[in-house]
C-alpha positions as CSV (number, residue, x, y, z in Angstrom):
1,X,139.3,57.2,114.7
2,X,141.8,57.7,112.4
3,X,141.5,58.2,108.8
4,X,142.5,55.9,106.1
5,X,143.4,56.6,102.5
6,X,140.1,54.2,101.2
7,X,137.7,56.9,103.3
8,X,135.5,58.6,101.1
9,X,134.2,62.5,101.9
10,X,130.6,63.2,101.7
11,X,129.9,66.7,100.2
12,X,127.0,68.5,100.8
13,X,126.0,69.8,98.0
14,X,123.4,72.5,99.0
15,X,125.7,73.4,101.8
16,X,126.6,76.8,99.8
17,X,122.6,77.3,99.4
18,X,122.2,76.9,102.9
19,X,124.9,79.2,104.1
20,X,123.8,81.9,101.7
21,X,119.8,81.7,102.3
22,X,120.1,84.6,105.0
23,X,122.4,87.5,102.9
24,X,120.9,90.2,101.8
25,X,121.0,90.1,97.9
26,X,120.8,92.9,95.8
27,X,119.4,93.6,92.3
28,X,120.7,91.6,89.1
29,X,122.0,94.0,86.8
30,X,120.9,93.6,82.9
31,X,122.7,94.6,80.0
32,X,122.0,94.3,76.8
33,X,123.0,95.8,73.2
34,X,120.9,95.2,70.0
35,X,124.2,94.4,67.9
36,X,124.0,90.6,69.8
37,X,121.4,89.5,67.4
38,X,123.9,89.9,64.3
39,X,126.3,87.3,65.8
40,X,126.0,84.3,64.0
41,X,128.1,82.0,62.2
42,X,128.8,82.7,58.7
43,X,130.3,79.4,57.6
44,X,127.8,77.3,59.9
45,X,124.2,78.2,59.7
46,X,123.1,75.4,62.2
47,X,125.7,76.8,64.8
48,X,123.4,76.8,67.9
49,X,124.9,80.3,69.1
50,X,122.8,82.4,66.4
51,X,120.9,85.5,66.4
52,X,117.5,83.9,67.9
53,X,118.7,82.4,70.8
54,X,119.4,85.7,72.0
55,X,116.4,87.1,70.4
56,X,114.1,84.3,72.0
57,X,115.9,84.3,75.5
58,X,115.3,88.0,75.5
59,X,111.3,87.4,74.1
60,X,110.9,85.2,76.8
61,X,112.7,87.4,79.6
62,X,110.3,90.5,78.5
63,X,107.0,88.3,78.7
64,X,107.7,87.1,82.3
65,X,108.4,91.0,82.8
66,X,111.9,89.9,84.4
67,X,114.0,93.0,82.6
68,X,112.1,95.4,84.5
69,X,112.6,93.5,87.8
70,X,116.9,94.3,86.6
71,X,118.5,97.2,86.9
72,X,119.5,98.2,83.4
73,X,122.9,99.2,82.6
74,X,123.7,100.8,79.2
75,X,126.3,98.6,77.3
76,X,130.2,99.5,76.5
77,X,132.6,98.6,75.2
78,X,135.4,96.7,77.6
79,X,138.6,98.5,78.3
80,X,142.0,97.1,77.1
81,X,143.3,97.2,80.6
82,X,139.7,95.0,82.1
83,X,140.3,92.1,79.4
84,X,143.5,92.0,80.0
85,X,142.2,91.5,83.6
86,X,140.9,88.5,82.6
87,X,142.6,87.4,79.3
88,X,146.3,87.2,78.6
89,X,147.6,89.9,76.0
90,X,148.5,87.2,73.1
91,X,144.6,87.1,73.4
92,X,144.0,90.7,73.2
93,X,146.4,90.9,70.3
94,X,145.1,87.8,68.3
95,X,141.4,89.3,68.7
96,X,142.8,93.0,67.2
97,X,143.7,91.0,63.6
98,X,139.8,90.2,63.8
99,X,138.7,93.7,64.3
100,X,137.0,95.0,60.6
101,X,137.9,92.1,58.9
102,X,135.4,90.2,56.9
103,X,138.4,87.4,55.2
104,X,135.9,85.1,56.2
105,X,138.6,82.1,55.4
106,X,140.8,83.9,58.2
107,X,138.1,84.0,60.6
108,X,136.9,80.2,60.5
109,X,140.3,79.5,60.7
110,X,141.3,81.1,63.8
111,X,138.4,80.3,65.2
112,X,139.1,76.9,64.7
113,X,142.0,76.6,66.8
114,X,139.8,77.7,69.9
115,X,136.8,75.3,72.0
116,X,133.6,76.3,71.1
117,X,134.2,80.2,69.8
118,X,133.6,81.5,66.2
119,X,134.7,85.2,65.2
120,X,132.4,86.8,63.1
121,X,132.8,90.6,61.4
């Protein structure tokens, strides 16, 4: 039969699930460092990504005893050369201006010409 341009493709959705459900998977890795819980938005306190979420999410992770089911891995800092991997160097650059600097005028700014970021000192 052949195909017209009004036939519609059925995707299976779990498809993905189903090919995957005999690998072998290995442990999740965890990281964390306790300086998360100072990020929070200095110009918005109702900015949902604040210092509790991660504070509760992590509460919540250590009552179901799921971090010690991780392996742990001790944070550090990225390398220039591994965000560049992933970000372009105008990004890099722009993110340097923010580094120490508490012009908290500067920082909503550029934040605001970004989807859904805030830079905080």
């Amino acid at each position: 039969m052949k195909k017209s341009k009004d036939d519609t493709v059925l995707r299976d959705h779990y498809q993905t699930a189903m090919e995957s459900k005999m690998k072998v998977k290995g442990p999740t890795g965890f990281v964390t460092e306790p300086r998360m819980a100072e990020h929070c938005c200095i110009w918005d306190e109702k900015y949902p990504d604040c210092p509790e979420r991660i504070t509760g999410t992590l509460k919540r992770c250590e009552e179901l005893k799921l971090i010690e089911q991780c392996k742990s891995f001790p944070p550090r800092a990225a390398t220039k050369e591994e965000l560049n991997k992933l970000h372009s160097p105008s990004v890099y650059e722009m993110m340097e201006t923010t580094h120490c600097n508490d012009n908290i005028e500067y920082l909503e700014e550029l934040s605001s010409k970004y989807d859904g970021i805030f830079i905080h000192p």
